[in-house]
VMD Tcl script that builds the backbone (N, CA, C; Angstrom):
set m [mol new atoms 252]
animate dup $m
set s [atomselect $m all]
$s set {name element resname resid chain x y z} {
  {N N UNK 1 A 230.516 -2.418 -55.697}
  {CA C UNK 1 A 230.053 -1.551 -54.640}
  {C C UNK 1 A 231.203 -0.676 -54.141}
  {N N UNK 2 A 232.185 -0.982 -54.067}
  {CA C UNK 2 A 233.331 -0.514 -53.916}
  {C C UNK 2 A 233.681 0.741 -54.684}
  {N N UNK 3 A 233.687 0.403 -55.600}
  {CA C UNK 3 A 234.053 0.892 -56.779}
  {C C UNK 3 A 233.060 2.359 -56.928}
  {N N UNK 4 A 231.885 2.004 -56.381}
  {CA C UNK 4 A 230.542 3.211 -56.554}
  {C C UNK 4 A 231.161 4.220 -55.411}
  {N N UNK 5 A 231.516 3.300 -54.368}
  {CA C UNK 5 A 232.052 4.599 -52.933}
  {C C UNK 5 A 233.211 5.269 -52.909}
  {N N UNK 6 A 234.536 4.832 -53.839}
  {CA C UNK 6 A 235.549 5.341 -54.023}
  {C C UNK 6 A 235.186 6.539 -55.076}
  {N N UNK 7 A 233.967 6.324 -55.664}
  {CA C UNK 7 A 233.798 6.900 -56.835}
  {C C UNK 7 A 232.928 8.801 -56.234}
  {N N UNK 8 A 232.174 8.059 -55.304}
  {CA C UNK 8 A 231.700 8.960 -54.617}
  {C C UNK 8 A 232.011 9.667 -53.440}
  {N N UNK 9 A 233.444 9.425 -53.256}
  {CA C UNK 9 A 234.257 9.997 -52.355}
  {C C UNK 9 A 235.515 10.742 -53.307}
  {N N UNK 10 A 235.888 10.331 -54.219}
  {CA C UNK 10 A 236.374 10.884 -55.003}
  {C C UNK 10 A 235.819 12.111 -55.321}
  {N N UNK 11 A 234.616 12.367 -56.215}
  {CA C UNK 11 A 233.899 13.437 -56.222}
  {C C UNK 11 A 233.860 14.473 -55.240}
  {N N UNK 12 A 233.131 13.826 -54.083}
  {CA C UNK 12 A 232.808 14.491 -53.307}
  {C C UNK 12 A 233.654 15.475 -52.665}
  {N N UNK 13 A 235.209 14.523 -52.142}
  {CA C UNK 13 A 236.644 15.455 -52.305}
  {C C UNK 13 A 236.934 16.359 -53.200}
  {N N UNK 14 A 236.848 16.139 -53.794}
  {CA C UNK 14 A 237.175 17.129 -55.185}
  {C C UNK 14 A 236.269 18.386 -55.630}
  {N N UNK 15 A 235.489 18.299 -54.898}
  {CA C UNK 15 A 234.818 20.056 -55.261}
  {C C UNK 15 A 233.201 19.266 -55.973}
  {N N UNK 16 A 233.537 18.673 -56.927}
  {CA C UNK 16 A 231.791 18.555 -57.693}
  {C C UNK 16 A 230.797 18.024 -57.367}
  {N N UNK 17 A 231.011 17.863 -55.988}
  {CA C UNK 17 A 229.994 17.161 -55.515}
  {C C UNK 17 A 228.768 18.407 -55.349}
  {N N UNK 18 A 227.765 18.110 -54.835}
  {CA C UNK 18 A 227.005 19.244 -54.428}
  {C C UNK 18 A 226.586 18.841 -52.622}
  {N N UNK 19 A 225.706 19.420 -52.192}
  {CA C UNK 19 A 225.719 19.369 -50.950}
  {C C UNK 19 A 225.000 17.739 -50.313}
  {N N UNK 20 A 224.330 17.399 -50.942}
  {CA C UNK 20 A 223.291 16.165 -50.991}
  {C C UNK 20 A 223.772 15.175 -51.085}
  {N N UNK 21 A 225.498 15.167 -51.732}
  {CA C UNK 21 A 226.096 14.320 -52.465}
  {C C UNK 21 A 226.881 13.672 -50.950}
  {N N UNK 22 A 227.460 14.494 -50.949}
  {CA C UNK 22 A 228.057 15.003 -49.446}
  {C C UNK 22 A 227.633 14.087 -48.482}
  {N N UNK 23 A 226.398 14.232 -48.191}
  {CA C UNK 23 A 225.336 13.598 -47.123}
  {C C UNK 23 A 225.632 12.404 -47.251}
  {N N UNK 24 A 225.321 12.111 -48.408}
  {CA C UNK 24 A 225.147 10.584 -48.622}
  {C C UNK 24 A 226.579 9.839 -48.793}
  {N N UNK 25 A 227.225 10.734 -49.110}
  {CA C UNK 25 A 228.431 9.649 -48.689}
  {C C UNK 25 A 228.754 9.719 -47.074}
  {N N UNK 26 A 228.384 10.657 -46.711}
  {CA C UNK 26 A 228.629 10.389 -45.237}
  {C C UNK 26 A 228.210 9.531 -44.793}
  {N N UNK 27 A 226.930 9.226 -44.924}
  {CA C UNK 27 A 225.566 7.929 -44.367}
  {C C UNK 27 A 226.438 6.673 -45.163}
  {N N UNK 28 A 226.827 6.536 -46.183}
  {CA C UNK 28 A 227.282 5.851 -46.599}
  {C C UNK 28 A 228.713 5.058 -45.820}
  {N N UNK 29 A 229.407 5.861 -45.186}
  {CA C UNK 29 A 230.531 5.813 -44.839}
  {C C UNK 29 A 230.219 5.528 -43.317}
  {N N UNK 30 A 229.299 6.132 -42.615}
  {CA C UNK 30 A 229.160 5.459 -41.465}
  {C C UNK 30 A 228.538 3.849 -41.699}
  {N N UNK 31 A 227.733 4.308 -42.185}
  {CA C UNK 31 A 226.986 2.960 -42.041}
  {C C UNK 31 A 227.581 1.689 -42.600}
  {N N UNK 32 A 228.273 1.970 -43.524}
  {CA C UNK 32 A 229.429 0.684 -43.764}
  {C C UNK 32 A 230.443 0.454 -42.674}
  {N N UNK 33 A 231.082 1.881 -42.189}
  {CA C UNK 33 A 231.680 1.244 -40.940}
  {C C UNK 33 A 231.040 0.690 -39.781}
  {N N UNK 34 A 229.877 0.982 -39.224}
  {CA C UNK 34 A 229.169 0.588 -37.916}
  {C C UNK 34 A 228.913 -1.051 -38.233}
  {N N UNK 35 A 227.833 -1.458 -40.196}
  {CA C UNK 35 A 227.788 -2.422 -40.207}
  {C C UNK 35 A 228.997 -3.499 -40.280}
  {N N UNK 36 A 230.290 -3.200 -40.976}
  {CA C UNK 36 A 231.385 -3.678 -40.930}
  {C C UNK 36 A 231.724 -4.518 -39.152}
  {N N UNK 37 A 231.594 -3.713 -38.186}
  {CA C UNK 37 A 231.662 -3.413 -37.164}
  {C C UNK 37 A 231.188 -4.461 -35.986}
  {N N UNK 38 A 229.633 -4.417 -36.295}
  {CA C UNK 38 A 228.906 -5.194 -35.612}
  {C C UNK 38 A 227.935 -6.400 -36.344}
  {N N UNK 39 A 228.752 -6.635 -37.677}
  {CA C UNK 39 A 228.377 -7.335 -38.782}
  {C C UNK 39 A 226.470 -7.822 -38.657}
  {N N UNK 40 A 226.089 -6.501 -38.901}
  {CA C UNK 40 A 224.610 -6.146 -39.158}
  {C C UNK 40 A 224.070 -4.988 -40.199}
  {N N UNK 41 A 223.544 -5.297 -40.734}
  {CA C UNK 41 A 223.083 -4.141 -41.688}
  {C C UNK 41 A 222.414 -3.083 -41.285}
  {N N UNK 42 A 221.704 -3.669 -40.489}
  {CA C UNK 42 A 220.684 -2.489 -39.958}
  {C C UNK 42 A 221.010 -1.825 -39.171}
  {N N UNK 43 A 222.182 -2.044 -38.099}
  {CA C UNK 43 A 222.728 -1.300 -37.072}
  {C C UNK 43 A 223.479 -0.180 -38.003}
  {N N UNK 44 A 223.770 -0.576 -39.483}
  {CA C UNK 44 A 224.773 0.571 -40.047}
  {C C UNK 44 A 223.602 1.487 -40.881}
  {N N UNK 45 A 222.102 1.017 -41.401}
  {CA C UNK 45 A 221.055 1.843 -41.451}
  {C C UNK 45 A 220.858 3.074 -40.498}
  {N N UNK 46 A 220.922 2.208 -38.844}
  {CA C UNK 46 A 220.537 3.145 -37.641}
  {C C UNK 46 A 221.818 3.886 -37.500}
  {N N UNK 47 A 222.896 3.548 -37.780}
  {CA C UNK 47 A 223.996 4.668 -37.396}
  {C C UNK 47 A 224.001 5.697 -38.552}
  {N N UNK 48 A 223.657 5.801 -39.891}
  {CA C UNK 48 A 223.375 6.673 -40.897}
  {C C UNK 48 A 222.180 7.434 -40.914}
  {N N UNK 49 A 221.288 6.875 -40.220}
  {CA C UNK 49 A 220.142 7.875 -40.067}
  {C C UNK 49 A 220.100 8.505 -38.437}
  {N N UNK 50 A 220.911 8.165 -37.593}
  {CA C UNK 50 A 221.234 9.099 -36.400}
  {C C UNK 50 A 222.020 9.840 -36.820}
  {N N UNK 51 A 223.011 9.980 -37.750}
  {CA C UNK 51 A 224.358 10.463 -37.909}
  {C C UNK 51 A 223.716 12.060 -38.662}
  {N N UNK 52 A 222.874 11.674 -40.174}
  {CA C UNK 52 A 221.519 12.620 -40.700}
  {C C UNK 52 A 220.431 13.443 -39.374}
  {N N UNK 53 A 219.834 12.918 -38.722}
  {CA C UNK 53 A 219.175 13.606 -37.691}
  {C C UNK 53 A 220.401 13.852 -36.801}
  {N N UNK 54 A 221.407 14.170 -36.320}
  {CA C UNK 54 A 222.442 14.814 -35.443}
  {C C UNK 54 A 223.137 15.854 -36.130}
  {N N UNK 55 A 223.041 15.950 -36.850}
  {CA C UNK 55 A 223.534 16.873 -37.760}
  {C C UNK 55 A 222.643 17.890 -37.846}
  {N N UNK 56 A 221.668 17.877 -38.236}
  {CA C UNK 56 A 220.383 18.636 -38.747}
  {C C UNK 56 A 220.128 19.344 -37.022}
  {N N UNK 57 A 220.449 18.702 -36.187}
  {CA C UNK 57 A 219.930 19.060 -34.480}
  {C C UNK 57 A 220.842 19.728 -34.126}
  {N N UNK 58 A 222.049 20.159 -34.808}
  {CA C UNK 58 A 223.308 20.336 -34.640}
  {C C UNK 58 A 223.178 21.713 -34.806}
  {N N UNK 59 A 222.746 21.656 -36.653}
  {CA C UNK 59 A 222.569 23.047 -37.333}
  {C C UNK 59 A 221.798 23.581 -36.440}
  {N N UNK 60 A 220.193 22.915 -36.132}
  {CA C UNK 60 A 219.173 24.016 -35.731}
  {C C UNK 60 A 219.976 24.883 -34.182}
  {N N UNK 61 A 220.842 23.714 -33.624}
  {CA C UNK 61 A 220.763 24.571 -32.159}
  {C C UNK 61 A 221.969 25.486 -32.198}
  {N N UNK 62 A 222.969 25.735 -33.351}
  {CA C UNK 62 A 223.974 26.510 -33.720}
  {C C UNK 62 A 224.095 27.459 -34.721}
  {N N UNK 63 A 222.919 27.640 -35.256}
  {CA C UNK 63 A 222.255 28.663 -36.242}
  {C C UNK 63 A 222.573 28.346 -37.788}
  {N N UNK 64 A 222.867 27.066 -38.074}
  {CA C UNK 64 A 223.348 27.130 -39.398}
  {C C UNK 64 A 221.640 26.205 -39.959}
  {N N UNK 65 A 221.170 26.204 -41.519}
  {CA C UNK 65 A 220.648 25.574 -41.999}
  {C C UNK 65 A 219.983 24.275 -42.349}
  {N N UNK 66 A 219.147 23.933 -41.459}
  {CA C UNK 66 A 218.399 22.960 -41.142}
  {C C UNK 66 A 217.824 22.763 -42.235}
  {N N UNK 67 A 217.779 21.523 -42.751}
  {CA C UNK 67 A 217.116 20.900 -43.987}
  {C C UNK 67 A 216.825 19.474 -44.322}
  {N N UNK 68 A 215.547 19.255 -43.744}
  {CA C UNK 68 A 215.449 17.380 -43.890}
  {C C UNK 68 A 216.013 17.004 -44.798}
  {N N UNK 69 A 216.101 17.430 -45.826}
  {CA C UNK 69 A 216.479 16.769 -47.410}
  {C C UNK 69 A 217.739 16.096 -46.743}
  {N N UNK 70 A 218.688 17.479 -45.974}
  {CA C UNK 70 A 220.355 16.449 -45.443}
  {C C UNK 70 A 220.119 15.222 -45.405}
  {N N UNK 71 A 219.295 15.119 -43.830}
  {CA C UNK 71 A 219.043 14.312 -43.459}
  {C C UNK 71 A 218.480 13.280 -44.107}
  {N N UNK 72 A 217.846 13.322 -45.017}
  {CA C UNK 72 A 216.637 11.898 -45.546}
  {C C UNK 72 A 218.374 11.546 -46.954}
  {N N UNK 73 A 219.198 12.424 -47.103}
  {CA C UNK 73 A 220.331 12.076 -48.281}
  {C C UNK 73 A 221.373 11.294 -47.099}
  {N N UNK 74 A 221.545 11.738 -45.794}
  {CA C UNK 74 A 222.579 10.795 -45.369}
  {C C UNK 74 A 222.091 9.520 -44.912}
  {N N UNK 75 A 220.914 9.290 -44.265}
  {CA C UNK 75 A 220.352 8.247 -44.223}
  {C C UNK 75 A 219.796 7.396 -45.477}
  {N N UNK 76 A 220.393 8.192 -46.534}
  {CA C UNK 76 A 220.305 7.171 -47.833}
  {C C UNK 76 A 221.075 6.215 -48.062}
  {N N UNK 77 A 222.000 6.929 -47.926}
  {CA C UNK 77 A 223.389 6.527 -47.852}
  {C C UNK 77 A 223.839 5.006 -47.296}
  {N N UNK 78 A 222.451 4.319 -46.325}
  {CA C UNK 78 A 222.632 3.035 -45.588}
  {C C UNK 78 A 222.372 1.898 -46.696}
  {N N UNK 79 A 222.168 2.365 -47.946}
  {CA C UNK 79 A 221.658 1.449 -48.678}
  {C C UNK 79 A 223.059 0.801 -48.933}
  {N N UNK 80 A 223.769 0.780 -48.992}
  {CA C UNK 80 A 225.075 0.435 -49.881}
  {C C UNK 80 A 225.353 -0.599 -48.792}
  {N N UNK 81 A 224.522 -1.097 -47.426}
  {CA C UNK 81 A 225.099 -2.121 -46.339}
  {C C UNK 81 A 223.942 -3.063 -46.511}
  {N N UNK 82 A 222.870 -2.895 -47.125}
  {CA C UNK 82 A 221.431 -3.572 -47.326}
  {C C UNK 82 A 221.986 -4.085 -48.359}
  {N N UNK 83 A 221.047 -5.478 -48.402}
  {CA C UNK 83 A 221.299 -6.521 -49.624}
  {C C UNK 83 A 219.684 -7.125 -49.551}
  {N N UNK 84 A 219.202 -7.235 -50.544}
  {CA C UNK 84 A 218.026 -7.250 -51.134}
  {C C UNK 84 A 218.089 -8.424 -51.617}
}
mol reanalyze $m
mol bondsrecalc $m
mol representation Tube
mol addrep $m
């Protein structure tokens, strides 16, 4: 798992990421830290999908490009704190 987020932060630094990619490591990156944090999974779900809708509320009220997709890619991103 490790190994997938270094991998996708790597990228993502580096230019080839695309915009979606982006997202989701963000969601990814909160939500491992929040769950890290308050050693809960789901609290690092809810901090990756506030983090996706604050963003998107961000764009609309500052004129830049509002696009659920962001949002539904950074709140993807909580999967990597879920264990199935």
């Amino acid at each position: 798992m490790r190994r997938s987020i270094l991998l996708c932060s790597f990228l993502a630094l580096s230019g080839c990421a695309n915009d979606k990619t982006l997202h989701f490591v963000a969601g990814a990156a909160a939500s491992k830290f929040t769950a890290s944090k308050t050693q809960n999974a789901l609290n690092g779900c809810a901090a990756a999908i506030s983090a996706g809708i604050a963003k998107e509320l961000y764009d609309s009220r500052f004129g830049d490009v509002v696009d659920a997709a962001d949002a539904v890619a950074t709140g993807a991103g909580c999967m990597y704190t879920l264990r199935f």
